[in-house]
RONUZA-807161 format. One record per residue (C-alpha): residue number from 1; residue in one letter; x, y, z. Coordinates in steps of 0.02 Angstrom, whole numbers, plus 32768, in hexadecimal, padded with zeros to 4 digits. Each point is the difference from the previous one (the first is absolute). Last residue first. Layout:
<rs>
[NUM,'a',[X,Y,Z]];
...
</rs>
This chain:
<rs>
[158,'x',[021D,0324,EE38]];
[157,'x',[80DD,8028,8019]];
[156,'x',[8000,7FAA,80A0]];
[155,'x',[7FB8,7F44,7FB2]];
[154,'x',[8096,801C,7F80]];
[153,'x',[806C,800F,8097]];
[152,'x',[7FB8,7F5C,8049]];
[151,'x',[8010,7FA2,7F69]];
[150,'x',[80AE,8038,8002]];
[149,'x',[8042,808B,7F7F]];
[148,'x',[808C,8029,8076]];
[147,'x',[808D,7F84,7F97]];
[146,'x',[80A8,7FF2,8047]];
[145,'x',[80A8,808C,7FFB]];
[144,'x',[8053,7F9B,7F82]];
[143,'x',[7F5C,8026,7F8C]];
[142,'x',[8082,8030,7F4D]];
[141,'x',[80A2,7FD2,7FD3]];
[140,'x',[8065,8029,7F81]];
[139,'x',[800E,80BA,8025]];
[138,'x',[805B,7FC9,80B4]];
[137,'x',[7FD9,8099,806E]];
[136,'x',[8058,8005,80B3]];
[135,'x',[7F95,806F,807C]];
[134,'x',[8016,8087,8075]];
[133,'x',[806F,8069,7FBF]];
[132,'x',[7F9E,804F,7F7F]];
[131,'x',[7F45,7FC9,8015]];
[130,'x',[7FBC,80AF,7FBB]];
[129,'x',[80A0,8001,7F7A]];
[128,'x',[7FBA,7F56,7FD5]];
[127,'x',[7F62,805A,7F9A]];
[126,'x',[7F65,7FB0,802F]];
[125,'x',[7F83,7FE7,7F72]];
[124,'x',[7F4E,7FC7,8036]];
[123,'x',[7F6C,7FED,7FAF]];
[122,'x',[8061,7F7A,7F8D]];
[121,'x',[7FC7,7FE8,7F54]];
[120,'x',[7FEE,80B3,7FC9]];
[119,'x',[7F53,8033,7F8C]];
[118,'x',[7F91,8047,8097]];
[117,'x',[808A,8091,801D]];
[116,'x',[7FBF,807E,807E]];
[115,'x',[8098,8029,805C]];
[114,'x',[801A,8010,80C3]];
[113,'x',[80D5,803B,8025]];
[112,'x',[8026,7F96,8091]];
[111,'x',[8085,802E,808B]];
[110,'x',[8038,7F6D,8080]];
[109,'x',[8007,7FE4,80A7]];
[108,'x',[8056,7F65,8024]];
[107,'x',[7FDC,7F5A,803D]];
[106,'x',[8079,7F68,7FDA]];
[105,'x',[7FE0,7F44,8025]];
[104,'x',[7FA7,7FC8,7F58]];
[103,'x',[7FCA,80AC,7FBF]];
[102,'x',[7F90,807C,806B]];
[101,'x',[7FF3,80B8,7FC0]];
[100,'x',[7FBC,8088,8072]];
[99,'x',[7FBA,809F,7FB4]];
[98,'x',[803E,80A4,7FB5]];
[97,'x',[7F84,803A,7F82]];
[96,'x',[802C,8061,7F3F]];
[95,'x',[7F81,8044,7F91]];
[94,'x',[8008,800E,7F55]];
[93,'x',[8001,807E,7F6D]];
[92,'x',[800C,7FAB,7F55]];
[91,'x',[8068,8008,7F6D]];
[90,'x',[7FEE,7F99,7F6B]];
[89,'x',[8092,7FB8,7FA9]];
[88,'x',[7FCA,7F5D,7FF3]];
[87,'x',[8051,7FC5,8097]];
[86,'x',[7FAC,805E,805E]];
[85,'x',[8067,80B2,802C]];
[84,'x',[7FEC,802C,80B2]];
[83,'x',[7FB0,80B8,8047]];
[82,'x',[8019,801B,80B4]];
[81,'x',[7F8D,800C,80A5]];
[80,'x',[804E,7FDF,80B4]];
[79,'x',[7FBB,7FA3,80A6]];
[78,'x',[7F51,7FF2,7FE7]];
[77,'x',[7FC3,7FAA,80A5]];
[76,'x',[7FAE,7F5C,7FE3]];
[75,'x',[7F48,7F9F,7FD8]];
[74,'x',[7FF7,7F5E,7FE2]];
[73,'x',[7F81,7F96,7F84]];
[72,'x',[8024,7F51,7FBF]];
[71,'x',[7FB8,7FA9,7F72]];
[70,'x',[7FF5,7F5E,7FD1]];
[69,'x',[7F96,7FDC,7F5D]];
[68,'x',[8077,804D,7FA9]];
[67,'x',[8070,7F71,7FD2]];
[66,'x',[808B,7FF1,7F94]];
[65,'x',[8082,8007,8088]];
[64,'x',[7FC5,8024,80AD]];
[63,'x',[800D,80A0,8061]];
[62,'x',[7F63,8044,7FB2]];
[61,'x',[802A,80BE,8059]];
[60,'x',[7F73,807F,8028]];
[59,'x',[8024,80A1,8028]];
[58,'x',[7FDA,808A,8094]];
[57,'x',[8093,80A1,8002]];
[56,'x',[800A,806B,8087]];
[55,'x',[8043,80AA,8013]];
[54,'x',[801B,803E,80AF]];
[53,'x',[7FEC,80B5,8053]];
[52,'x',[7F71,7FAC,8051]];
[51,'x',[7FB2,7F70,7F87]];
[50,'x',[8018,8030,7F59]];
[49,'x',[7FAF,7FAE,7F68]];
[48,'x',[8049,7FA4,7F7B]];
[47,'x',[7FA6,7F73,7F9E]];
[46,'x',[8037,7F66,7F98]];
[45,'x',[7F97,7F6C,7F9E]];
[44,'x',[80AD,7F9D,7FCF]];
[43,'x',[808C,7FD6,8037]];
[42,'x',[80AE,7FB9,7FB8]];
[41,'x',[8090,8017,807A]];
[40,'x',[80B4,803B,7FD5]];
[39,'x',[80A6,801E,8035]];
[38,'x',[8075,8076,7FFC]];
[37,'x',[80BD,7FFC,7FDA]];
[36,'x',[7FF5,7F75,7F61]];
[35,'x',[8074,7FA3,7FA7]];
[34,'x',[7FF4,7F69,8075]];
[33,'x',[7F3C,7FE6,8001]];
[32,'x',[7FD0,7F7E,807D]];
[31,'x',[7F49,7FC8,7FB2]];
[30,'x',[7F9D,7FEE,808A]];
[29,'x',[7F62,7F7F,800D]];
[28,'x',[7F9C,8047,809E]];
[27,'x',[7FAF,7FC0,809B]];
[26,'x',[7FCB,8031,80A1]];
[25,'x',[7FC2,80B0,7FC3]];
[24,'x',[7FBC,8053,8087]];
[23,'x',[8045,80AD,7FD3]];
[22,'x',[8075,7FF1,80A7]];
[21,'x',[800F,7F60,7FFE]];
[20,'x',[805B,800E,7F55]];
[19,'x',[802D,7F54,7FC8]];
[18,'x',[8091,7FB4,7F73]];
[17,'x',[7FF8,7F62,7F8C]];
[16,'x',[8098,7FF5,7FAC]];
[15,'x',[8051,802B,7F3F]];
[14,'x',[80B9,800D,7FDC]];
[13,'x',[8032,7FA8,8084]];
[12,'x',[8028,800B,80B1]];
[11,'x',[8062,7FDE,8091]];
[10,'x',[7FEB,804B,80A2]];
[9,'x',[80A7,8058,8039]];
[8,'x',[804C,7FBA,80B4]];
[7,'x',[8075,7FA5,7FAA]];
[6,'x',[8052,8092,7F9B]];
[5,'x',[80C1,7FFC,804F]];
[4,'x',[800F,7F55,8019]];
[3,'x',[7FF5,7FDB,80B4]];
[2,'x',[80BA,7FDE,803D]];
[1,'x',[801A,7F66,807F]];
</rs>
């Protein structure tokens, strides 16, 4: 018998919960942005400083929805720098990281452009060019991947 040719994909929807292990961040509401090539993550409270011949960058990320009473600090190597255009016009210089990104099933390394945006819904906007070939996106449906925001994950995030 013939395996359809994307059954190994993870399906998912327009919005999921995602993690980054890596940045400690069990838990995160993502909004899966099809017209976009980079994606983004809200932070806040950032600082650079080099380590070695490395540049660092230490934020803090509320990874929850309308709430900024969790917060959640990481610290990562700077991986690029490059002005992006809010979408008010505005430019701003950001900071790009590389880290791990865990959705449903799949794992993949993934770049993330940090932007200090307190007024956007989701903290996180991942653009589907960063999951291309990996996953099936249905734009009707949203969580097919599960919920992470578990009593125990919330208990994590304190």
């Amino acid at each position: 018998m013939k395996r359809a040719k994307h059954s190994l994909l993870v399906d998912v929807g327009w919005c999921e919960w995602v993690a980054f292990p890596q940045l400690k961040i069990p838990a995160i509401e993502a909004q899966i942005d099809m017209n976009s090539q980079i994606s983004l993550l809200h932070i806040f409270d950032f600082t650079t400083f080099k380590e070695g011949e490395d540049l660092l960058i230490s934020f803090g990320v509320n990874p929850i929805q309308k709430n900024t009473d969790i917060e959640v600090y990481s610290v990562a190597t700077a991986k690029n720098r490059r002005q992006l255009t809010a979408a008010d016009g505005t430019r701003h210089w950001c900071y790009s990281i590389e880290t791990e990104l865990r959705i449903g099933s799949m794992k993949k390394t993934v770049e993330l452009y940090l932007v200090k945006d307190p007024c956007s819904t989701f903290r996180l906007h991942l653009a589907s060019q960063a999951m291309k070939k990996l996953v099936n996106i249905d734009p009707r449906q949203r969580y097919m991947t599960g919920n992470l925001l578990s009593p125990a994950t919330i208990g994590a995030l304190h």
